[in-house]
ZADO-1210 file (C-alpha; in nm, 4 decimals, padded with zeros to 6 digits):
<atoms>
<atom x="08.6817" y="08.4876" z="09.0854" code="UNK" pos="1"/>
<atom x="08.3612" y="08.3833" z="09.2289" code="UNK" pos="2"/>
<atom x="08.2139" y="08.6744" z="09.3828" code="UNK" pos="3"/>
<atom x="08.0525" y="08.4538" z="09.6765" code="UNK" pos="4"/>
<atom x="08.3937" y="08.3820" z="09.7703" code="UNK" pos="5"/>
<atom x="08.4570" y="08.7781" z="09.7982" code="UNK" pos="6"/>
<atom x="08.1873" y="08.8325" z="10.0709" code="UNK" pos="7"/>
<atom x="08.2270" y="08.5495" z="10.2502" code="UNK" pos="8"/>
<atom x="08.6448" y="08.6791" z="10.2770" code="UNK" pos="9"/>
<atom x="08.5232" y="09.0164" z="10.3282" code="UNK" pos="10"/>
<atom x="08.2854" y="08.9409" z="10.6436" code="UNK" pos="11"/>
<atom x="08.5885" y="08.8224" z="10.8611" code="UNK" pos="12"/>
<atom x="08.7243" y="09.1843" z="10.8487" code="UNK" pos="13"/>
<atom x="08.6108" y="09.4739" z="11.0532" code="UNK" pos="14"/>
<atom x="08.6156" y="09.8078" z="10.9682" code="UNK" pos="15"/>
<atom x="08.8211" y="09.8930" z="11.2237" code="UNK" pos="16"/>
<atom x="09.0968" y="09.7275" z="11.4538" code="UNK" pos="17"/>
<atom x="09.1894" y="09.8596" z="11.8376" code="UNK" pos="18"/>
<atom x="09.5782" y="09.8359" z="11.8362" code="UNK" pos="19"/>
<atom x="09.5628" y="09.9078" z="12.1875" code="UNK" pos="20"/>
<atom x="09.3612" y="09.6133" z="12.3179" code="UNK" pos="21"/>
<atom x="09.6005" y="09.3681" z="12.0703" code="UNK" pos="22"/>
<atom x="09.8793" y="09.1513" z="12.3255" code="UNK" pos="23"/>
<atom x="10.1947" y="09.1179" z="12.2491" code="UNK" pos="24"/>
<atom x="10.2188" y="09.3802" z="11.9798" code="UNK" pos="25"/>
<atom x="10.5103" y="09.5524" z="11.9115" code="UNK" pos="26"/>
<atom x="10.4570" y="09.8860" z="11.7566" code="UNK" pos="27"/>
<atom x="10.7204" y="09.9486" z="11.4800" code="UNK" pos="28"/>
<atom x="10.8409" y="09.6460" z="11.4650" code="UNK" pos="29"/>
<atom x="11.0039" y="09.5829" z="11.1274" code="UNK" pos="30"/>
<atom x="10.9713" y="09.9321" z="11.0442" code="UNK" pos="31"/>
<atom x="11.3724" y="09.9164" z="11.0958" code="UNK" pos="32"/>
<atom x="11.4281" y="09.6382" z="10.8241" code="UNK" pos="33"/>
<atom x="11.1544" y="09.8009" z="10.5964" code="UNK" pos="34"/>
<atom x="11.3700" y="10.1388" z="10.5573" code="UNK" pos="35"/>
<atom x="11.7162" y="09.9895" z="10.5595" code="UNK" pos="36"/>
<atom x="11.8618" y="10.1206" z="10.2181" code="UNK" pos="37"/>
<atom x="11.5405" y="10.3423" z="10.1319" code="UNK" pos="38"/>
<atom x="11.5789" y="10.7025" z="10.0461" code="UNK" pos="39"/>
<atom x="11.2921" y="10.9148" z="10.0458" code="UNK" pos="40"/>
<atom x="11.3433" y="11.2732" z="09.8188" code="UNK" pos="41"/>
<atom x="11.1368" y="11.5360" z="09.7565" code="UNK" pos="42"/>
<atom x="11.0920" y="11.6309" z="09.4246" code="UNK" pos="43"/>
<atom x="11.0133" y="12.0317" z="09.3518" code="UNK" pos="44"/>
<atom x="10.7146" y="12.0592" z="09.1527" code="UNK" pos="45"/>
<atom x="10.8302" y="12.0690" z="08.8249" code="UNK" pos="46"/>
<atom x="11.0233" y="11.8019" z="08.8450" code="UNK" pos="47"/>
<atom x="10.7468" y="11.5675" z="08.9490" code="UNK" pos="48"/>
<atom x="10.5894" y="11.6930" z="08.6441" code="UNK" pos="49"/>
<atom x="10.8451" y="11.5264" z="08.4296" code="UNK" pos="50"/>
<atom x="10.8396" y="11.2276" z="08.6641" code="UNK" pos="51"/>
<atom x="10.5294" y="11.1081" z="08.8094" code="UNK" pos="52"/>
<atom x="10.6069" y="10.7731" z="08.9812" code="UNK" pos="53"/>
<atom x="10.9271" y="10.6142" z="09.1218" code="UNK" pos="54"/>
<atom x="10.9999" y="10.3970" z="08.8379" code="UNK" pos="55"/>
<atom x="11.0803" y="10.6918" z="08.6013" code="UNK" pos="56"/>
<atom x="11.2893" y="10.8612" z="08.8503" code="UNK" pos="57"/>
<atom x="11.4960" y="10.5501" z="08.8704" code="UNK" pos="58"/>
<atom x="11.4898" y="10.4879" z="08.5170" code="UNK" pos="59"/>
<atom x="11.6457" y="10.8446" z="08.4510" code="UNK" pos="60"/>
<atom x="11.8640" y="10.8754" z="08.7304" code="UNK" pos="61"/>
<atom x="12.0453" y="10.5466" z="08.6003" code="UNK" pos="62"/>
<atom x="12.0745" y="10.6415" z="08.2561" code="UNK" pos="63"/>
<atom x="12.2176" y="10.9916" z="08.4230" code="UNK" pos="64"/>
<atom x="12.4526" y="10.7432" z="08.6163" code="UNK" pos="65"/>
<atom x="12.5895" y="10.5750" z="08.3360" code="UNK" pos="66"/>
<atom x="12.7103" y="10.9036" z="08.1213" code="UNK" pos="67"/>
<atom x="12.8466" y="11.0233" z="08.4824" code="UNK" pos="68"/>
<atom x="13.0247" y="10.7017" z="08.5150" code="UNK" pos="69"/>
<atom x="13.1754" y="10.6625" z="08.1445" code="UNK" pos="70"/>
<atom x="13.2858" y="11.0457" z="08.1744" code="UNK" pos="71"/>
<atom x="13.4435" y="11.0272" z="08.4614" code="UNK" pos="72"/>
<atom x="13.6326" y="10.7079" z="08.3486" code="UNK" pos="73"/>
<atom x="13.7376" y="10.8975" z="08.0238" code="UNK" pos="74"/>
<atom x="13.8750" y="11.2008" z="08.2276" code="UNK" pos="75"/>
</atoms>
């Protein structure tokens, strides 16, 4: 990357936008459509210990899923 490139992109930021003085904003707007079929969970501390980002959560909770699954077939 060609660090001219990088200031010349950064100077047509600001530090700081007014939301308020936008038109036609709509606050919220796909905030429906972001959280369709998201669950947030709390994890207690020391289970956030074991499992420090979402991807390991996932990973175990399918691998959990599976053993339910085949058990409960074999019942």
């Amino acid at each position: 990357m060609n660090p001219e490139n990088d200031d010349e992109l950064n100077d047509e930021l600001l530090d700081e936008y007014d939301f308020s003085k936008m038109e036609n904003g709509v606050r919220g707007k796909y905030a429906q459509q972001y959280h369709e079929g998201v669950k947030l969970i709390m994890l207690e501390a020391d289970v956030a210990q074991v499992f420090p980002d979402a991807k390991s959560v996932n990973d175990a909770l399918r691998a959990l899923s599976k053993i339910i699954l085949q058990h409960q077939k074999t019942a």
